[in-house]
C-alpha positions as CSV (number, residue, x, y, z in Angstrom):
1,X,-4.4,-29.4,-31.1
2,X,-4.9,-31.4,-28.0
3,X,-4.3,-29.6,-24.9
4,X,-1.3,-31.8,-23.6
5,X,0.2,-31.3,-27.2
6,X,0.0,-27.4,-26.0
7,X,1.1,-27.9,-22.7
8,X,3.8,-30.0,-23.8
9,X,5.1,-27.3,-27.0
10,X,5.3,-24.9,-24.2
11,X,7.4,-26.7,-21.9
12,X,9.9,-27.7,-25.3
13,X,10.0,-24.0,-26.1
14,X,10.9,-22.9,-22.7
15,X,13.5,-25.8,-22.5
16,X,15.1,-25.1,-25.5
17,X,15.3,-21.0,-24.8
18,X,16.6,-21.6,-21.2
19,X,20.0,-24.1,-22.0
20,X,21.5,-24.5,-19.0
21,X,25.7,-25.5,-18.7
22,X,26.1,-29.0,-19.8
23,X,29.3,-30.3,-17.8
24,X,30.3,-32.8,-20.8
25,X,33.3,-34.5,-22.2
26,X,33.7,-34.9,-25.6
27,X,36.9,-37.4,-26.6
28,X,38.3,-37.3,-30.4
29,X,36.4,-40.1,-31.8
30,X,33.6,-38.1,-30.9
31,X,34.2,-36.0,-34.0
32,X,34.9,-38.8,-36.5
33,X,31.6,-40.3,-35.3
34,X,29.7,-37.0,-36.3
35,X,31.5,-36.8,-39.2
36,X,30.6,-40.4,-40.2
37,X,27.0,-39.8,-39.4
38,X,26.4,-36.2,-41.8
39,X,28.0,-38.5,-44.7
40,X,25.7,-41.5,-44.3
41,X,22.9,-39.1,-44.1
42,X,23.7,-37.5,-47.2
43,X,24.6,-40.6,-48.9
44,X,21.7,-42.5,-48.1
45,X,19.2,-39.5,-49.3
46,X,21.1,-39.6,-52.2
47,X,20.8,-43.4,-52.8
48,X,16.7,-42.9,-52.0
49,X,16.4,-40.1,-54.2
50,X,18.4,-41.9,-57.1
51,X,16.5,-45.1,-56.6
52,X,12.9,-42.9,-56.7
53,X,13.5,-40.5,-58.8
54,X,11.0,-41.3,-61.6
55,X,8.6,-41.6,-58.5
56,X,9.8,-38.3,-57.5
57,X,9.3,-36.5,-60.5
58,X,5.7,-38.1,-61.7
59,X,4.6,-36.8,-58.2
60,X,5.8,-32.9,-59.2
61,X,4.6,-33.7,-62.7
62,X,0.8,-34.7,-61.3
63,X,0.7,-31.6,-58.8
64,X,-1.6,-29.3,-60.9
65,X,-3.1,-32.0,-63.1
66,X,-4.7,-33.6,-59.9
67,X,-8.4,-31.3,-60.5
68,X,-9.3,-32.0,-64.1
């Protein structure tokens, strides 16, 4: 890794470890929005894996087979 890469990884960490208060206002559409967003995720990585599945599963298939 580059050193800025490092440099940077550090600061993240450091950020992430130290949270400091968020003053925030959260209204109750805020929770139907989440809500909406976790189901379109997991919807739409079910439509992907229904529409490569046979993809999917050659790639698993052709895991060991890839040396001989």
């Amino acid at each position: 890794m580059s050193k800025k890469i490092k440099i940077f990884s550090i600061i993240a960490l450091i950020v992430a470890i130290n949270p400091q208060q968020a003053f925030a206002y959260l209204d109750p559409g805020t929770g139907s929005m989440i809500m909406q967003v976790i189901v379109a995720s997991i919807v739409g990585a079910g439509a992907a894996i229904g529409v490569f599945k046979q993809k999917i599963a050659d790639f698993f298939k052709n895991i060991g087979h890839k040396g001989e």
